[in-house]
C-alpha positions in Angstrom: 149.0 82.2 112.0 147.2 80.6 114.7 144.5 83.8 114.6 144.0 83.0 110.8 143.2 79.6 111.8 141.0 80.3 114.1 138.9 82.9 112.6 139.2 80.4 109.7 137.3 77.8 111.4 135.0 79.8 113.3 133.8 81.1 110.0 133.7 77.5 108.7 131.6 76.6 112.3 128.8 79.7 111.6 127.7 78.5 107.8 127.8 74.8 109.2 123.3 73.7 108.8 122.2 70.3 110.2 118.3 70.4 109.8 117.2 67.2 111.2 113.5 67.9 112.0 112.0 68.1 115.3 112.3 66.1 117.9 109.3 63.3 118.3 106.9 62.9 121.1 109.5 60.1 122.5 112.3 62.1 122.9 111.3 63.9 125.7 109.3 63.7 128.7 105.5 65.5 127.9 106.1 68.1 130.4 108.5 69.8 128.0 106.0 69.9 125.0 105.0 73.0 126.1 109.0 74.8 125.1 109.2 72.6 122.0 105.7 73.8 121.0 106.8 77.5 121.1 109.9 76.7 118.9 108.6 77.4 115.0 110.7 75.6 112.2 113.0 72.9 112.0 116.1 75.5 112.2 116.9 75.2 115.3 120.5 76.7 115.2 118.9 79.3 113.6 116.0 80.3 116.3 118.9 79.9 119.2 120.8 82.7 117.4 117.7 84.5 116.4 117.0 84.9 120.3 120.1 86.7 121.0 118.5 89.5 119.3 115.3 89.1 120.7 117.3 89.2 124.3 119.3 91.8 123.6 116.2 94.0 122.5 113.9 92.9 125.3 116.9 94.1 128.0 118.6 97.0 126.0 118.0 100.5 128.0 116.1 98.3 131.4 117.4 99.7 134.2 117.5 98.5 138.0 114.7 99.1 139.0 113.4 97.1 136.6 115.4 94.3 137.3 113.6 93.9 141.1 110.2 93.9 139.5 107.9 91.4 140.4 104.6 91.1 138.8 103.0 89.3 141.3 103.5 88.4 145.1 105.6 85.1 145.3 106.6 85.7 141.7 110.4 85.9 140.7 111.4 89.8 140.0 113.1 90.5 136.6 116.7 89.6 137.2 115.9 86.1 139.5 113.6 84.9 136.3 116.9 86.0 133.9 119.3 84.1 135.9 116.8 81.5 135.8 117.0 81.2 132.1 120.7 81.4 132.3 120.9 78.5 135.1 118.2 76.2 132.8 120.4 76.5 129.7 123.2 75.7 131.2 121.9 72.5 132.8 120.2 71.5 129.6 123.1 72.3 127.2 125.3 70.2 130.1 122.8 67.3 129.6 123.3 67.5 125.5 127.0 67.5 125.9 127.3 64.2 127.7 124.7 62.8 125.9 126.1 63.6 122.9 129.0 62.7 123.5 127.6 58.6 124.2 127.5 59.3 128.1 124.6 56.9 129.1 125.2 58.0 132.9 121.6 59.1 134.2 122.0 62.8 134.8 120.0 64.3 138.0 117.4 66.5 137.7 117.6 70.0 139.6 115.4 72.1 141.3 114.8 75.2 140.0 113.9 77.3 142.9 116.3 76.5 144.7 118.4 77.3 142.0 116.9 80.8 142.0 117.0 80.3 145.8 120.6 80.3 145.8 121.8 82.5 142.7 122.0 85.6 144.0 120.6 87.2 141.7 119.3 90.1 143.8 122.9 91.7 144.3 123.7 91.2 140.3 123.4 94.2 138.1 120.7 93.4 135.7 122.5 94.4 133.0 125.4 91.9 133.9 122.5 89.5 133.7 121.4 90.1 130.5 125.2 90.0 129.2 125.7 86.4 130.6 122.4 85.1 128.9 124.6 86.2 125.7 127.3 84.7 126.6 125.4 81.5 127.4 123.8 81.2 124.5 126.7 81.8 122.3 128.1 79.1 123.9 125.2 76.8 123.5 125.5 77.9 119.6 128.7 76.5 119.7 128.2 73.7 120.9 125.6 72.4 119.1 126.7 73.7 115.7 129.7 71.6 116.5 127.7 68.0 116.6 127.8 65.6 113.6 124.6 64.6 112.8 124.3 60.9 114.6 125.2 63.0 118.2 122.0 65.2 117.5 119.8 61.8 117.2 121.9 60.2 120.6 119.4 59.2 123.7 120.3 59.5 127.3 118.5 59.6 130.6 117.9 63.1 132.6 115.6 64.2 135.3 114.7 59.9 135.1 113.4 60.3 131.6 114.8 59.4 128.3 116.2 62.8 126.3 117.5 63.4 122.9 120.2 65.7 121.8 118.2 67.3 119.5 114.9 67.6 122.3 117.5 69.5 124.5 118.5 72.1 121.9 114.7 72.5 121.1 114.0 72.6 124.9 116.4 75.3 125.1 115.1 77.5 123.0 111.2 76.9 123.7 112.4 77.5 127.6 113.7 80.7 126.7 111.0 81.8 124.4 108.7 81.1 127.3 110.2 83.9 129.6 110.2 86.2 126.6 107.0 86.0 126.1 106.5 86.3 130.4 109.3 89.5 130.0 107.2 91.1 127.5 103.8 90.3 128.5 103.6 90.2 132.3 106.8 91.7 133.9 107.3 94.9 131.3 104.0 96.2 130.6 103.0 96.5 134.3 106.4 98.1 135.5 105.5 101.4 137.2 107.1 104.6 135.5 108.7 106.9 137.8 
C-alpha cells in the first residue's frame, strides 16, 4: 500500500509546472547575473533536470586520470571543480529551503576554496563524484518542485544580500552550466591522451 502511494505521489510531484518567470535584477546580488544569464527559458525545473543528462554525458566513460586534470597551474583539477559544484548546490538549495520556508534568519556566506580546501576531493573516485552531483540534483528537483508558488517569490538575506527563492533555483542551474561549459571547453579538450 504504502509503495502505491508513494509511487503515486512521486508521479503526481514529476508533472507538477510552476513557471513564474525569471527572477528580476533585485532578487539577487549582480555578482550572480552572470549564472542566471546562462540559464535560457523560464522553465526552470525543466533546465535543472535537463542538466542531469548533460552531467551524466559530460562524465560517462572519464576515467581517473582525468579526474586530477588541471588545466592550468593554481587551477582546481577535474574532480575538486565537481565537488565544487556539488558543495555550491547544496549551500544554495539550503538557502532556498529556509527561505522558502519564511526563515528571515540571515544565512552566512561560505568560502568556496576553502570549501574545495577541505573536501577531499583528491582521494574521491571521480566517478563517485559525478554520482553525487546526481544525487544532489535530484534532490534539488525535489525540492523545488515541491514549493507552492508564493514560497518561489519569498525574500531572505544570504552572503549579506537580499535572495529570492526563485534567484536560487536559477543560480543553481546557471552555477552549474558555468563548469559545464569550463568541463567541456577548458579541462576536456586539453587532457593529454595516453
Amino acid at each position: 500500500m504504502f509503495r502505491l502511494c508513494y509511487w503515486g505521489i512521486l508521479r503526481r510531484m514529476s508533472t507538477k509546472r510552476i513557471v513564474l518567470g525569471r527572477p528580476a535584477a533585485g532578487e539577487y546580488a549582480a555578482y550572480y547575473e552572470k549564472y542566471i544569464a546562462l540559464v535560457p527559458g523560464n522553465d526552470i525545473l525543466g533546465v535543472l533536470e535537463e542538466q542531469l543528462a548533460l552531467f551524466t554525458r559530460l562524465f560517462a566513460g572519464r576515467g581517473e586520470r582525468d579526474g586530477e586534470f588541471r588545466y592550468a597551474p593554481g587551477k582546481w583539477t577535474v574532480k575538486e571543480a565537481l565537488g565544487h559544484v556539488n558543495d555550491t548546490e547544496r549551500v544554495f538549495a539550503y538557502r532556498a529551503l529556509r527561505i522558502a520556508r519564511g526563515d528571515q534568519t540571515p544565512l552566512a556566506g561560505f568560502e568556496q576554496d576553502d570549501y574545495v580546501r577541505s573536501g577531499g576531493f583528491a582521494q574521491r573516485r571521480l566517478a563517485d563524484l559525478a554520482e553525487e552531483f546526481l544525487q544532489v540534483r535530484r534532490a534539488s528537483v525535489a525540492l523545488f518542485r515541491g514549493l507552492e508558488e508564493a514560497a518561489w517569490l519569498r525574500r531572505g538575506t544570504a552572503s549579506q544580500n537580499e535572495v529570492s527563492v526563485r534567484a536560487l533555483a536559477y543560480m543553481i542551474a546557471g552555477h552549474a552550466q558555468h563548469h559545464a561549459k569550463l568541463f567541456e571547453e577548458q579541462y576536456f579538450p586539453a587532457i593529454p591522451r595516453a
